[in-house]
C-alpha positions in Angstrom: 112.6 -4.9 244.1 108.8 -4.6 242.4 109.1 -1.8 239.7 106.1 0.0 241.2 108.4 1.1 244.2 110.7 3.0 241.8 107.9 5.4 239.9 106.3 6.7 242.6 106.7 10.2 240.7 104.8 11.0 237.3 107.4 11.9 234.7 106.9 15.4 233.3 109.2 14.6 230.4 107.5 14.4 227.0 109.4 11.5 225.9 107.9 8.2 227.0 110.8 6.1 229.3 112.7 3.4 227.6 112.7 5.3 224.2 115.8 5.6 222.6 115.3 9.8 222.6 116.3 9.2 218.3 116.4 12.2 216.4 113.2 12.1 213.4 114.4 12.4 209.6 113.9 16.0 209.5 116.2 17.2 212.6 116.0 19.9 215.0 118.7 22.4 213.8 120.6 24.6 216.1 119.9 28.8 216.1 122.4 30.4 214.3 126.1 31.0 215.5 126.8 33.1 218.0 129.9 35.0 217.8 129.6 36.3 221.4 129.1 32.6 223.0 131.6 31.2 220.3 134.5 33.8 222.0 133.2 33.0 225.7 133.5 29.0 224.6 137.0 29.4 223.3 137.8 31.9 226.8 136.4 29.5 229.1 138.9 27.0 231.1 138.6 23.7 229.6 137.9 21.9 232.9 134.1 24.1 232.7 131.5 22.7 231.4 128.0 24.9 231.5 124.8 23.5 230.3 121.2 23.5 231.6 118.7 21.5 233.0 116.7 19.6 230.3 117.0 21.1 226.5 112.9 20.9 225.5 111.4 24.2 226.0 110.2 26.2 222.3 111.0 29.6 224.3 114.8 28.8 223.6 113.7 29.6 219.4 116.3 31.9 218.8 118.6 31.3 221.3 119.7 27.6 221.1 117.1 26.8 218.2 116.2 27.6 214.8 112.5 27.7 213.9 111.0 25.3 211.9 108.8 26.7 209.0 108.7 30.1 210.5 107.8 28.8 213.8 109.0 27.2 216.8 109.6 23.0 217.4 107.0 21.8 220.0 108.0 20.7 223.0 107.7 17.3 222.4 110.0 17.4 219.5 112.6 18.4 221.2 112.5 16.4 223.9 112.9 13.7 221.4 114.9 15.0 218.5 116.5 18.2 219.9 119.4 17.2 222.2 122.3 17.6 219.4 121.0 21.3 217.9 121.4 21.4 222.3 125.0 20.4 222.0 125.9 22.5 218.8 125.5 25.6 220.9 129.4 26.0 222.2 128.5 27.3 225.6 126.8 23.9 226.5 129.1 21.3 227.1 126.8 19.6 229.5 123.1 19.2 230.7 121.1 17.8 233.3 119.2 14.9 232.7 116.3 15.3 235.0 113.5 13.1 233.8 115.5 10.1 235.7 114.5 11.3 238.9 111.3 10.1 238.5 111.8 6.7 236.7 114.4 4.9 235.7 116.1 4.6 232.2 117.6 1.7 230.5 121.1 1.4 228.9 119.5 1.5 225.4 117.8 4.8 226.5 121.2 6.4 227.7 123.1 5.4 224.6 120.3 7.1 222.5 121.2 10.2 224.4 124.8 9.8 224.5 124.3 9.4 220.4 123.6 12.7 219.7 126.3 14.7 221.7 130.0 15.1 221.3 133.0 13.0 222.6 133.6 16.0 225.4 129.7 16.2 226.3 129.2 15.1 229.9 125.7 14.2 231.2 125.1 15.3 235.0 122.4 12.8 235.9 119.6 12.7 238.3 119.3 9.4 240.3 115.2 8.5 240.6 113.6 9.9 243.8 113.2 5.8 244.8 116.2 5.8 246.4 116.7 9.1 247.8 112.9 10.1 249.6 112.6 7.9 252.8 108.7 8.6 251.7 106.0 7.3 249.4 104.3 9.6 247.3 100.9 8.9 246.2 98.5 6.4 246.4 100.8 4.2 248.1 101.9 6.8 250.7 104.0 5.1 253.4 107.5 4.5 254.2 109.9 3.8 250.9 111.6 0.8 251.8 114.2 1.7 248.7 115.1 4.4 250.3 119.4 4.5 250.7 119.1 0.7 248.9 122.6 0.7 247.7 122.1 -2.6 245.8 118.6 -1.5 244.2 119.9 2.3 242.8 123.4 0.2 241.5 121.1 -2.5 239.2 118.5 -0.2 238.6 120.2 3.6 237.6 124.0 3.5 237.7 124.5 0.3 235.8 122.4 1.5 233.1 123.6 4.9 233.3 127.5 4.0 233.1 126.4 1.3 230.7 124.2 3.7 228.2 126.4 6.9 228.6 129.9 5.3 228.6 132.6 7.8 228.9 130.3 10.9 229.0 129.2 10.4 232.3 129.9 13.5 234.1 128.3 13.3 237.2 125.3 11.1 238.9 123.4 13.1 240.9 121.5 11.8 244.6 119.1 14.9 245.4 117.5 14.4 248.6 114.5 16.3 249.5 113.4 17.7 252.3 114.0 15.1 255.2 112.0 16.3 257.9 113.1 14.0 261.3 115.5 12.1 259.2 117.9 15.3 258.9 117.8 15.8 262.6 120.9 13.7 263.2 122.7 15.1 259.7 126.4 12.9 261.5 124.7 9.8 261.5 122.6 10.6 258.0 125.8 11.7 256.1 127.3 7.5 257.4 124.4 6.3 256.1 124.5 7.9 252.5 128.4 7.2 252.4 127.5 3.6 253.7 124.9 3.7 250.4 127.6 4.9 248.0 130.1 2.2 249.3 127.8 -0.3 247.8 127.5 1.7 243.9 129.9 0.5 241.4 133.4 2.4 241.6 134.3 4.9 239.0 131.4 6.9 238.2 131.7 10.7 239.7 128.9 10.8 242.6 127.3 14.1 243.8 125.2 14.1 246.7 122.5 17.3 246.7 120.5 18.2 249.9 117.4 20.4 250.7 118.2 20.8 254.3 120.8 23.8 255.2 121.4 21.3 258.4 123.3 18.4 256.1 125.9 20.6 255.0 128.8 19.5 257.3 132.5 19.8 256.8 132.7 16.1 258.3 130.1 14.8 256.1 132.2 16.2 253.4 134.6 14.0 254.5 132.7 11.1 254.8 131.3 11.2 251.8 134.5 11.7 249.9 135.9 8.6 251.5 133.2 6.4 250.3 133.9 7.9 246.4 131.5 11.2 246.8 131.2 14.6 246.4 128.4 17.4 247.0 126.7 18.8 244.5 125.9 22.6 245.6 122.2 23.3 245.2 121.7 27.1 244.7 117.6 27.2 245.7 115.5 28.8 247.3 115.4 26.7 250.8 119.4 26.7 250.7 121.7 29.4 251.7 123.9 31.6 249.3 126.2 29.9 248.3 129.4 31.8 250.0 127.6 30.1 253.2 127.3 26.9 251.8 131.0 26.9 251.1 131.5 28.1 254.1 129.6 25.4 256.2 131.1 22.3 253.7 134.8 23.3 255.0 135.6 25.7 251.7 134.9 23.0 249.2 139.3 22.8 248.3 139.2 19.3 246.8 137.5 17.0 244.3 135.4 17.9 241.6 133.0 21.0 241.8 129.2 20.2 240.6 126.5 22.4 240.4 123.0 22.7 239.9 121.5 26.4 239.6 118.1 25.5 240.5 115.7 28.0 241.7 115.6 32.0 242.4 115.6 33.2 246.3 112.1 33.7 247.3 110.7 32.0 244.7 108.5 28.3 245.4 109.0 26.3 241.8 105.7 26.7 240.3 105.4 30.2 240.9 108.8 30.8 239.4 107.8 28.8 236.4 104.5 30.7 235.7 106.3 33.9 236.5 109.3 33.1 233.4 107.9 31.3 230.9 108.4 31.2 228.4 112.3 31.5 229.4 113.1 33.6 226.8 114.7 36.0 229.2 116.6 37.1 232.3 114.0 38.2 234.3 115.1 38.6 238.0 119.0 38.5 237.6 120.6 37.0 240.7 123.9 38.5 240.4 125.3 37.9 243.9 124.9 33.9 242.9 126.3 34.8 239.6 129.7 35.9 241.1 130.1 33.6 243.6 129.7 30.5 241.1 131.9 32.4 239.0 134.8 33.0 241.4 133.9 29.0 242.8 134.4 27.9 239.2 137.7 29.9 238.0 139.4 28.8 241.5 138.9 25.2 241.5 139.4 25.0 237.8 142.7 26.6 238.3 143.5 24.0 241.2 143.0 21.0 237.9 139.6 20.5 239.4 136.5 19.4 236.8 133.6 22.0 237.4 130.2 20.9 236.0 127.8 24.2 236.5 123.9 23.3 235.1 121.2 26.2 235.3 117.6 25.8 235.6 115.3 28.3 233.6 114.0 29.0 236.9 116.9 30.6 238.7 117.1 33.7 236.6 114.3 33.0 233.7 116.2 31.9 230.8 118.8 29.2 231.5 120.6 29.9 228.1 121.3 33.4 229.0 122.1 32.9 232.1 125.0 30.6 231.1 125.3 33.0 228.6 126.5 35.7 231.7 128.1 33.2 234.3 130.8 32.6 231.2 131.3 36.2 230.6 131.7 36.6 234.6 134.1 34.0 234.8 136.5 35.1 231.9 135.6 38.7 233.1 134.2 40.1 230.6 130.4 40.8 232.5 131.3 44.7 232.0 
């Protein structure tokens, strides 16, 4: 498949792709310990794991890093070098890797990221746009011919990924956008995607993520579970609460539970990162989501069931802090 077809998205990240993500001689160093976060760590069921999406944003000085020279590390720094003063905070035992969905990464890539976490780190990783947008984007607008290429997404992101990332592969992540006529027959869409994940390489945890209310079907639950899947709940702003989503996927009582806090009710994404930045702090708590991820998360882990829970900055306005309260919820200690 001609490379061009999977980077039809510009990557935001600051790190150029392929690089091995290395920390520099003089490291990012982690803020200083938190006895609050240290007790919530040690309360929290073991099969949790809270994190955040992506780890590079200088608003976190203070809260996940130190400053450097009285000021904080540029962005670009910590894309590059700051992952492990990331992984030093005890509250984070996992993150979302997001700048895959717009390209690809290599094994070597991975393993520089898997490098700088603990054994009992798990990476929840987003699979590249390519293979989960039926459409083009950009110059080269059309139909994606990758689109559900089980064969393509194997060679091209999970081989890597499992490869790179070894046993700290928590989840791998298919987020599908808004699907406009494709969604209109969600039955036959939800065979299709299993019939895709039939063709990935056994053993890595998959999570399939939709933008459309419409695709969240007990049956495709189901489905998708036979083929080796689970979904990934997507707490966003075009997606109901999540009780309802629960609701509608037949109560979610098996298989692992993943995640992704993404965006605040009412909110479109660049509004809600203008209105937060610089994520520094809970701005526009959502504390009905809060409680229901909570209860979600203390029931299944109770049931032996892995939860993997990962909070964007723009859901509440400070990912840190909002992990920060969904732990103290969950061992109930919010007040």
């Amino acid at each position: 498949m001609p490379a061009r077809q999977l980077s039809f998205f510009d990557d935001d990240d600051p790190a150029p792709a392929g690089s091995r993500a290395r920390p520099s001689a003089a490291p990012v160093l982690p803020a200083a310990a938190d006895a609050e976060a240290v007790a919530l760590a040690r309360a929290l069921p073991a099969a949790i794991r809270l994190g955040t999406s992506s780890w590079s944003f200088p608003g976190w000085t203070g809260l996940v890093y130190a400053p450097r020279e009285g000021r904080p590390e540029s962005e670009q720094r910590l894309a590059r070098a700051g992952l492990a003063a990331y992984a030093a905070c005890p509250l984070f035992r996992t993150v979302s890797l997001d700048r895959t969905f717009y390209a690809p990464l290599s094994a070597d890539a991975f393993a520089g990221y898997a490098a700088q976490v603990p054994d009992d780190f798990r990476f929840v990783v987003k699979a590249p746009a390519a293979f989960t947008d039926p459409v083009l984007r950009g110059g080269a607008a059309g139909d994606n011919p990758s689109f559900l290429d089980g064969a393509a997404a194997a060679a091209a992101f999970v081989r890597p990924a499992v490869e790179g990332l070894a046993g700290k592969v928590g989840a791998l992540v298919f987020q599908f956008p808004p699907l406009g006529r494709v969604a209109r027959d969600p039955e036959r869409l939800a065979a299709r995607i299993a019939a895709f994940v039939a063709v990935l390489p056994r053993g890595p945890r998959y999570a399939i993520e939709f933008r459309d209310p419409q695709c969240l079907l007990p049956g495709g639950v189901r489905i998708l579970a036979d083929a080796g899947a689970v979904p990934c709940l997507a707490v966003h702003a075009r997606m109901p609460p999540v009780a309802e989503q629960v609701e509608r996927l037949g109560g979610l009582s098996s298989g692992a539970l993943v995640v992704r806090w993404n965006l605040h009710a009412g909110m479109a994404y660049d509004e809600a990162k203008q209105h937060y930045f610089p994520f520094d702090r809970l701005v526009d708590e959502d504390r009905e989501s809060r409680a229901a991820l909570a209860d979600l998360a203390a029931a299944r882990a109770a049931r032996g069931a892995e939860v993997l829970i990962t909070v964007n900055n723009k859901a509440e306005g400070s990912a840190p802090l909002s992990v920060k309260a969904l732990a103290r919820r969950i061992v109930g200690r919010d007040g």
